[in-house]
N, C-alpha and C positions, 0 to 999 in steps of 0.2 A: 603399502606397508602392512605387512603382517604382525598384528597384535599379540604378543604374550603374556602370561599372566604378570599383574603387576606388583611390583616391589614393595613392600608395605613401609621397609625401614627409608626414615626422612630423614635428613640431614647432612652436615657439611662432610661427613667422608662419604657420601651415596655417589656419589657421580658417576665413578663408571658403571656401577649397576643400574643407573638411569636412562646408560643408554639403552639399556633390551628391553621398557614398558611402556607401554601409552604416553607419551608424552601429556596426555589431556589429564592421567591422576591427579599429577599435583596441585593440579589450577583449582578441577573437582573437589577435593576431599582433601587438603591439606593438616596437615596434625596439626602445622603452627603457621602462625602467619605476623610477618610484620609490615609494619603500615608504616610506610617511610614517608617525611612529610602530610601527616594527617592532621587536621584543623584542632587546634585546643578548644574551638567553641561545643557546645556540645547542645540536647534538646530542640525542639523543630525549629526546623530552617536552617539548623546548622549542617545537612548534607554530611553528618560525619558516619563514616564507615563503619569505625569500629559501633558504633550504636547499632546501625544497620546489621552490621553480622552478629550482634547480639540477639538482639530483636528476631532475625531470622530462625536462629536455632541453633547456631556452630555453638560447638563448647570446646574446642582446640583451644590452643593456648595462644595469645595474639600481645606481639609486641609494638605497643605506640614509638616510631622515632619520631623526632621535633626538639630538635636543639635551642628550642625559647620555652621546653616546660620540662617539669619534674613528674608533673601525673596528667594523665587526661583518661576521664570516663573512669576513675576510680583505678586506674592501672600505670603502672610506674613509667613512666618517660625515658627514651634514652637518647642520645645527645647525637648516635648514629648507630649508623648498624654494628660496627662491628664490638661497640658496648655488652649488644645481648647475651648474656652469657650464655642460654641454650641454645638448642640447633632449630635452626629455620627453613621451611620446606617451601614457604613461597612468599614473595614481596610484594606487595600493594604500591606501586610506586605513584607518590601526587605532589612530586614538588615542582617546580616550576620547570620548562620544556630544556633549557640549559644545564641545568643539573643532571640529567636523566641518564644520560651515559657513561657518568663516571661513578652514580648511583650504580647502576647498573654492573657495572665494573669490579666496584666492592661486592655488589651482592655475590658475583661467579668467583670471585676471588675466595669466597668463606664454603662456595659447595652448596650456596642456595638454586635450588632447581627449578625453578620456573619465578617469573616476573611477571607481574601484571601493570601496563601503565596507561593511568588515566586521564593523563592532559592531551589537551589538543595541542595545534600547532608546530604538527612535523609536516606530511607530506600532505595533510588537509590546509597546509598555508602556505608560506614566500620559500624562496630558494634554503635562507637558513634551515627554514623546517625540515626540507627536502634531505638537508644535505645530516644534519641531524637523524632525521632516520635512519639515512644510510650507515652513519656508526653505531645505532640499534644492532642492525644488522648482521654487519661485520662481528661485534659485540656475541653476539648469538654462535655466527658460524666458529670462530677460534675458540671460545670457551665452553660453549655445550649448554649454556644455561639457554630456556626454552624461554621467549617474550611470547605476550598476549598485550596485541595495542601496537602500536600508541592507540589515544583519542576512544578509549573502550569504558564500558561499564564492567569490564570482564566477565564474568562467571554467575552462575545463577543453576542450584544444586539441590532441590527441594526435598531429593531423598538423603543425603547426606549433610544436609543442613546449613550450607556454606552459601553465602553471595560476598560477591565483592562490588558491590552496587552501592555508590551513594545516595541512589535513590531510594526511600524506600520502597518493599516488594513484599508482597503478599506470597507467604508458601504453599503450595498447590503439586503434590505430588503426585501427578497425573504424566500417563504415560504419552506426552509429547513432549519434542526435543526439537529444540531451536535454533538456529544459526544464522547472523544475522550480522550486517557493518552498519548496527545503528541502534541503539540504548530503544530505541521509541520502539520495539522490536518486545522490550523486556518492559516497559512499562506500560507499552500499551498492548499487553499480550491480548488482553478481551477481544479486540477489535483485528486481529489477523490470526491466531488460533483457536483462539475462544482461553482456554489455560497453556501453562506449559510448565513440564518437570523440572528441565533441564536446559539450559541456555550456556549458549557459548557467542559472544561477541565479538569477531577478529578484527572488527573495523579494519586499521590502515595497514595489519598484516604485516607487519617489519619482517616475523620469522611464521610463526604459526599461523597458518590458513587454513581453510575448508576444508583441503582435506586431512588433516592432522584431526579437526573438531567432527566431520563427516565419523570418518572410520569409528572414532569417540564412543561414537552415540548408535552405529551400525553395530556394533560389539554388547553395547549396555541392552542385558535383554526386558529391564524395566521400560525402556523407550522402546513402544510401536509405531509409532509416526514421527517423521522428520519434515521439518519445515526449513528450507534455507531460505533467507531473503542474502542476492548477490547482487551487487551494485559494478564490482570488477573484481579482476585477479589475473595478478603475474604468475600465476603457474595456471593455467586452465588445465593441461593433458591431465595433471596431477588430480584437478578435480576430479576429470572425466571419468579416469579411471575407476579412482573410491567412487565417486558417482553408482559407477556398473555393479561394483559389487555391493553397496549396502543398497541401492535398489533393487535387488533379487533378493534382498531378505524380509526386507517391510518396508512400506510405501515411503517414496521420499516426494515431495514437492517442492519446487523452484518458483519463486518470484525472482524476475532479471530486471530490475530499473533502470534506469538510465535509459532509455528507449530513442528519447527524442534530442534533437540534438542541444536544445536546452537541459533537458536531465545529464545527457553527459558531461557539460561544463558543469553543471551542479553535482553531479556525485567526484568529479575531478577536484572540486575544494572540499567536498566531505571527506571521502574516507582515504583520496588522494590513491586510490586503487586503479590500475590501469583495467578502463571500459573499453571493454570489446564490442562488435557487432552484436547489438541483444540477438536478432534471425541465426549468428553463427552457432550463442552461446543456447536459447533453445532448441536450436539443430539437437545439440550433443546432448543438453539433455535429454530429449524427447528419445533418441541413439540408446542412452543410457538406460531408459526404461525410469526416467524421472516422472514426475505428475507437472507441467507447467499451471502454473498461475498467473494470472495476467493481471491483478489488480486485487487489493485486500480482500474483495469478496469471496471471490474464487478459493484466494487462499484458504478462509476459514470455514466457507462450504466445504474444501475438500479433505481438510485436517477433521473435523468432525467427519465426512463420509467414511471416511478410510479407517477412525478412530472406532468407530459403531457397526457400519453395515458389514455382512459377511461379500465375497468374491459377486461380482454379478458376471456369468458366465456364457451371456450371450445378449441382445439387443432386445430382445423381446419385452414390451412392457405393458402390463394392463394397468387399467387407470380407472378407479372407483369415484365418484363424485356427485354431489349434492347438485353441479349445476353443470349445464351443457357448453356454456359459454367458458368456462375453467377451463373443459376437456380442450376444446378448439384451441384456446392458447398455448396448452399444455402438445398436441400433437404439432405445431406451429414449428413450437420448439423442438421436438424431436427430431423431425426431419433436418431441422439446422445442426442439430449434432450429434446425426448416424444412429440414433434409435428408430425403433418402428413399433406401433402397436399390435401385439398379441393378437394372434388367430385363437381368439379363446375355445377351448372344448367345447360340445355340443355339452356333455353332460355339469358342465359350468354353467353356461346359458341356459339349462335346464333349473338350474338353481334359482339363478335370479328371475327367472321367470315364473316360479310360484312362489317367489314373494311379490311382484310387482302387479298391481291390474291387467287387466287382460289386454289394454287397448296403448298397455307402453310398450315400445319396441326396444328390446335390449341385444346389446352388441358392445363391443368394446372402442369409446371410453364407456362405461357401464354408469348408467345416472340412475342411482337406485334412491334419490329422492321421494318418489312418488310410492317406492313401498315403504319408507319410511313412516311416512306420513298412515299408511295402513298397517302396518306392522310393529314400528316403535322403534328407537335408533337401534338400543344393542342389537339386537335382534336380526336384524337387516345388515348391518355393518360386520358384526362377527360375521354370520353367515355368507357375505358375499365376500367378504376378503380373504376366509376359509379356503375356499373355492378355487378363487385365482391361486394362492401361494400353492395348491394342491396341484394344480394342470401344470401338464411338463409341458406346455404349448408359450409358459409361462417364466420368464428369467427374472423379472422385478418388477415391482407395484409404484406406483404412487394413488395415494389417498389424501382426495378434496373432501375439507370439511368446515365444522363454522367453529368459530373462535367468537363462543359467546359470552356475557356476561356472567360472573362467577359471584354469589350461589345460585341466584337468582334462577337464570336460564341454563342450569345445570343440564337439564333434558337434552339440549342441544348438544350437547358436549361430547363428540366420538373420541377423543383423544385417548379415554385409559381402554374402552375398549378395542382401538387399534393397537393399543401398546401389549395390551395380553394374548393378542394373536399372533401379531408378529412375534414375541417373546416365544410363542409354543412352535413356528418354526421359521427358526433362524438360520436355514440354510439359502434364505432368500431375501435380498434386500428389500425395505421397504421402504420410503419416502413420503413423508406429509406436505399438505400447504392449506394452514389454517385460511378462512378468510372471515371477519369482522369485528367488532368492536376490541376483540381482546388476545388477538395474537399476541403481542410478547410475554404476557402470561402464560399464554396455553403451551407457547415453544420451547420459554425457560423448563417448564415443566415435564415436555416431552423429553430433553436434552437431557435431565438430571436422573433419568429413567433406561435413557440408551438403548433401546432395543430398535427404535424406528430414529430417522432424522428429519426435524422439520425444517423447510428451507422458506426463505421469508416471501419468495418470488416462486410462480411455479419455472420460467426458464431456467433460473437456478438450481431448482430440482433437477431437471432434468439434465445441465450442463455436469453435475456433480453424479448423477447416476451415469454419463454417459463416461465420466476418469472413471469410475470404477469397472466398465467393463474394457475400456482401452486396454487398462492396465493388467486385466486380468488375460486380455487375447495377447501382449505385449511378451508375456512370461508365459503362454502356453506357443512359441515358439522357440525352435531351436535355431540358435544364432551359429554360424558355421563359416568362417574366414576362407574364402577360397584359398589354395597353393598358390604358390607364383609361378608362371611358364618358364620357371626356370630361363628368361629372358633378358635377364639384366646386365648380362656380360657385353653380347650384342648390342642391346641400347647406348650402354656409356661409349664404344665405341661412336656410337651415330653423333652423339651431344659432343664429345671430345674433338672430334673433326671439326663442329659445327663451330664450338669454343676456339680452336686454333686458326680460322677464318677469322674470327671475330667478328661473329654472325651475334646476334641477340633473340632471332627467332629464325627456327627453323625454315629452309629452301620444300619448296612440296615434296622433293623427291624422299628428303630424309624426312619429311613427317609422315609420309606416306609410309616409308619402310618402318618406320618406329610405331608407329600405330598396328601395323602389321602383325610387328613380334608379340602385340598385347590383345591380339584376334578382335580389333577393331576396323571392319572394313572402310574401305573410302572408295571413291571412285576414281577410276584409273585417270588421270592427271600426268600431264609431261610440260616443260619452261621452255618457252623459246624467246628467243633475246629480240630476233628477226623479224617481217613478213613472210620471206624466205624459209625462213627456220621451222615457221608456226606449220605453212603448208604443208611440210614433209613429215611433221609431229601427227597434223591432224590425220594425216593417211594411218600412220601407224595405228593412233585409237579409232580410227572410223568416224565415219560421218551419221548421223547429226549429232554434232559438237557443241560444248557449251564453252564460249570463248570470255576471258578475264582477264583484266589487267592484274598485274605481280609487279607490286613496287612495295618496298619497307615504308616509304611516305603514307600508305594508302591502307587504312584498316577495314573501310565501309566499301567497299567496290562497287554495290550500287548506287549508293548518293553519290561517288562520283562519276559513274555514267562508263564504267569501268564494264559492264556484266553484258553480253549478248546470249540468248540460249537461240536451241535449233538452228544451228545455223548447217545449212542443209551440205553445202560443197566449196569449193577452192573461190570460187567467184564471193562470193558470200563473207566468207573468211578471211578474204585480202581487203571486201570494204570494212569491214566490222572490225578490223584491224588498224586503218586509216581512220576511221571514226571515233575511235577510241583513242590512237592518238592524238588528234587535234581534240579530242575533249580533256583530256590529262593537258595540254600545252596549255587550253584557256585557261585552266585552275592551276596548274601548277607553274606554270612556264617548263623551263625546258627538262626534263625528267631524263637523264641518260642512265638510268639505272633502272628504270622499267624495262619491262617486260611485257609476255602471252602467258597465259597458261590456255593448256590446249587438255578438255575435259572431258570424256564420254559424258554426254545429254544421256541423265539420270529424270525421266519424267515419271510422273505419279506419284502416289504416298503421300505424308503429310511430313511439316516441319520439326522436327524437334532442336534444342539444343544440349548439349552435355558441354560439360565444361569442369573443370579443376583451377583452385588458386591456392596458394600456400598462407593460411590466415599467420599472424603472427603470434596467435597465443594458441591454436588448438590442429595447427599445419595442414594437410591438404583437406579440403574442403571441395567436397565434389556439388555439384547443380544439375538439375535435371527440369526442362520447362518447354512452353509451346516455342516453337523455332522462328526464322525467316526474320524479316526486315522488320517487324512488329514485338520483338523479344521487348525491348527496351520500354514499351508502350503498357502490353499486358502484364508484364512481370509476372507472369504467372508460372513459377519456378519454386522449386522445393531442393532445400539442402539435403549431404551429409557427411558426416565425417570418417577418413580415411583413417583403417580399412574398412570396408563394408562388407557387411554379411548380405547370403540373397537376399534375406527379406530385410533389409535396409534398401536396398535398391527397388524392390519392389513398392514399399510403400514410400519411398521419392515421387516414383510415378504417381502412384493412386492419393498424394498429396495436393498434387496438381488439377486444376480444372478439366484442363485439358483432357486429363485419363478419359472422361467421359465419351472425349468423342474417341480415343484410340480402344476402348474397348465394344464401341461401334453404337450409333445412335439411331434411329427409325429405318430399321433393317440394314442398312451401312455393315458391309463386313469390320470384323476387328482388325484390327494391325496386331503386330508382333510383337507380344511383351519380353517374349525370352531373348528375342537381339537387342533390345531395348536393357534388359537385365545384364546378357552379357557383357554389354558394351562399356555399361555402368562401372560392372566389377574389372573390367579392365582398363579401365582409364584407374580404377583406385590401383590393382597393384602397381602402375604406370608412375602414379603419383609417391606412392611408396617408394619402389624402387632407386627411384631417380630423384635427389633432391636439387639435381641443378634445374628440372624442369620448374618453374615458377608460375607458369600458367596454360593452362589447354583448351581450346573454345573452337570446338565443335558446331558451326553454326551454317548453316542448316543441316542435320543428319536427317536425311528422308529413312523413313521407315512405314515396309509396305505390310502387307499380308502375311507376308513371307519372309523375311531376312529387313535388311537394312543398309545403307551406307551415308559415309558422312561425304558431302561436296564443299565444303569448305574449311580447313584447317586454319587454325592458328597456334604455334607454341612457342611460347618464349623461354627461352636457359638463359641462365646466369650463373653466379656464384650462391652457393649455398645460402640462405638466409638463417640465420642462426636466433 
């Protein structure tokens, strides 16, 4: 959705100029606002709103409905909406879950342009609820008026002074922006951003989703960090997409809950949002050039890194510290997520070597304690962090220090003179980790200062310094959608044949030719129904043969005892064929629809598999992991979503454990990334192309030195999945 400038004029004749602006204006910055169904009680514990948007800082004009009062909070009563006699830009809606749609009704009926509603009890509860949302819905699509909710806190506006929070909310107009299907999001901002500007709550999403509140907040250039917490969503591509672009503008990060199969039946009664595979939906972000968070921590490390630190533009990190046991930990962690310590300059090392004794050995992580102790802290500390932030050898710092007693053991105290070096050059990020009696003073105090970020854990540091250079290699590539081989004409043929059989997966012949047209090699493969048949197939491909049962019953061929390799000549092939049938007859009984498949013996290389499934919220969904009989064991697979760019496909691979050994391990030559990449990108335009294909599983594709082929197909078509 492309943003235009928004309409300032509100009211009941706005609508169709409503439609060319932000949908998110009116919720934000409303002129006027009435509160349909708002509690007559009012002072604490009464959760009353309009108190709340007082208190906050709105000065619009806000009209109370509630058909059992005359006034509430000092301001005239009206008995329903269409009492009011001025124009109203947006409704508060809080009367009970049966009312809400015929609320709602009158509101599009008067030209009111967005709703907000804040009861639970649509699709976060029983079938009524359900089926109540869905006339939310409908509601929304025929008349044009925008919902927010059901079950929301809605809005939360710190620069333009609006919430619609019955909770109360502290204002804090700090540039993060929030997005989020759960209040605890807006009230307990401390504990997963640290503050936030700007909030948008779409909980159970009837109309307005993620990306309606995404684009929002990607447009507003007061907001530099974006936070969503997603629990689900019926439109995911819609995400993905806004996803892509306001990630290319300023950092966005994703928390995905719902993970376990517990949390899915629990966010299924919260926000009643249809939960995806979390692995599909961090796929797309990660795709997207999103930041993932795994758990509140994370989140607020990395809203803080992103909010403070400048770009870190490569892995490189030196590490200054009071104690050697710090550094250890701290490089522990690097190595677990793709940092490395700095090859510091000699004339670096030359520095800290005449402040230090003659008899301490310096090197990076850098324990400038002991010249401390000869020197004095600023002294040693300015000077050695001078040093590193200077060396191009050098991409980011972390600095270990002590968190001491305040005033007292002031002396101890590196903090203000870390903060005025980093401050003097900010083209390099810099990372703290207090350690002793008085960390959370020393960090609140680093934070409020912003020029360095202290993290409470040195892993944390480090996991937070290592999203900031992800993210910065992430966007110094160019992302490039391969053409299509113009092959799709071809294909539908192949599937349309297969469909008019009333086939559900394809025969080797036509995957082999279908595969073909998408420059996806296989091994040359022919069916024989026969004993007879197979011998005169296997002369065709030559000998040594890798010989295979072909039966629609049969998906694992070697757990059923289905698979012979090398099988040298005619003799060979006619046992291996009787052996395979009486082992198919013990398990299956009588099998008259089996088959041979007769396969050029493809030896060498290593296993991979590839594969394609059509996800139902974000569609083809490509996989890339270690291959053979063991897939299902190791799971050691990495997603992505259709289309892929090269370096999508690339880092599938280099996701995987496995990469290690295909780019070769204790002299071991490497195998071949670029048939591994091509194969990749054509299995996605494959999956593109062709929506009756549903699934593709490549298992085992050997890939050698040189090229690549797959030996075993699987593809199943159907009807489009919509």
């Amino acid at each position: 959705m492309e943003l235009l400038i928004p309409i300032k004029r509100m009211g009941r004749d706005s609508k169709e100029d409503a439609l060319h602006e932000d949908p998110m204006e009116v919720f934000m910055a409303p002129e006027s606002v009435a509160v349909i169904g708002v509690t007559r009680k009012t002072g604490a514990g009464s959760f009353n709103v309009i108190e709340n948007m007082r208190q906050f800082g709105y000065e619009g004009k806000i009209f109370p409905v509630n058909p059992f009062a005359n006034e509430i909070a000092g301001l005239p009563a009206y008995k329903n909406v269409q009492e009011i006699p001025d124009p109203v830009a947006l409704a508060i809606v809080a009367t009970p879950r049966e009312q809400v749609p015929g609320v709602i009704e009158e509101c599009a009926a008067l030209g009111i342009r967005g709703a907000i509603v804040v009861p639970q009890g649509f699709s976060d509860a029983d079938e009524k609820g359900r089926a109540l949302q869905e006339q939310l819905t409908e509601i929304a699509r025929k008349t044009g008026i925008r919902i927010l909710g059901p079950n929301t806190l809605g809005v939360y506006d710190a620069f333009s002074g609006f919430t619609s929070s019955f909770m109360p909310l502290e204002r804090t107009p700090v540039p993060v922006g929030v997005i989020c299907q759960s209040g605890i999001f807006f009230v307990g901002a401390s504990l997963f951003t640290g503050r936030m500007g700007k909030g948008i709550d779409v909980a159970n999403a009837c109309d307005l989703d993620f990306a309606e509140a995404l684009a929002h907040l990607m447009e507003d250039e007061r907001i530099r960090v974006i936070f969503a917490h997603v629990e689900g969503t019926s439109r995911a591509a819609s995400l993905y997409e806004t996803a892509r672009r306001a990630a290319a503008r300023k950092p966005v990060i994703a928390m995905k809950t719902a993970r376990s199969g517990w949390g899915v039946r629990a966010a299924s009664s919260h926000s009643g949002s249809l939960v995806g595979d979390h692995e599909v939906f961090e796929t797309a972000f990660r795709q997207a050039g999103v930041v993932c968070a795994k758990d509140p921590e994370e989140a607020l490390d990395y809203t803080k890194t992103f909010l403070h630190l400048p770009p870190m533009k490569g892995n490189r990190v030196a590490v200054i510290t009071f104690t050697g046991a710090g550094g250890i930990i701290l490089v522990d962690a690097f190595e677990e997520n793709g940092l490395t310590l700095a090859p510091l300059s000699e004339e670096t090392l030359q520095i800290a070597r005449g402040l230090s004794p003659d008899w301490m050995p310096i090197g990076n992580p850098m324990d400038i304690w002991p010249a401390v102790m000869k020197n004095g802290m600023d002294r040693v500390y300015r000077a050695a962090l001078e040093a590193v932030l200077q060396d191009d050898h050098v991409d980011g710092v972390v600095c270990i220090a002590i968190a001491p007693h305040l005033p007292g053991e002031a002396y101890l105290d590196a903090s203000e003179v870390i903060q005025e070096t980093a401050a003097a050059y900010p083209h390099k990020p810099v990372a703290l980790w207090f350690y002793g009696p008085n960390q959370p003073e020393i960090m609140d105090r680093v934070e409020r200062q912003g020029t360095a970020v202290a993290y409470p854990t040195l892993p944390r540091a480090a996991r937070a310094l290592a999203a900031l250079y992800r993210r910065y290699l992430f966007f110094q590539e160019t992302r490039t959608i391969p053409s299509s081989r113009d092959a799709s004409s071809q294909a539908q043929e192949i599937l349309t044949r297969a469909l008019h059989r009333g086939e559900g997966r394809l025969d080797e012949d036509s995957a082999e030719a279908l595969l073909g047209l998408y420059g996806i090699a296989t091994a040359k493969t022919r069916f024989a129904s026969t004993i007879e048949e197979a011998l005169r197939k296997a002369e065709e491909v030559g000998y040594p043969v890798a010989l295979k049962v072909s039966s629609p019953k049969i998906s694992h061929k070697t757990e059923a005892g289905g698979v012979l390799l090398d099988v040298a000549g005619p003799e060979a092939l006619e046992a291996g064929c009787e052996a395979i049938t009486r082992a198919l007859s013990h398990l299956h009984g009588k099998t008259d629809e089996a088959g041979f498949l007769i396969q050029e013996m493809v030896s060498g290389g290593v296993e991979v598999i590839l594969g394609g499934k059509r996800d139902p919220q974000f569609g083809p969904v490509l996989v890339f992991g270690q291959g053979g009989i063991y897939t299902e064991v190791w799971r050691d697979v990495a997603r992505g979503i259709a289309p892929l760019a090269l370096e999508d496909a690339r880092r599938m691979i280099r996701e995987t454990r496995f990469s290690r050994i295909l780019e070769g391990v204790r002299g071991e030559r490497a195998y071949d990334f670029d048939v591994l990449c091509d194969s990749l990108l054509g299995l996605s335009r494959l999956m593109i192309d062709l929506p009756l294909v549903r699934e593709v599983d490549l298992n085992p594709f050997k890939v050698f030195e040189h090229g690549g082929k797959t030996v075993d197909v699987r593809i199943l078509v159907g009807p489009e999945v919509s």
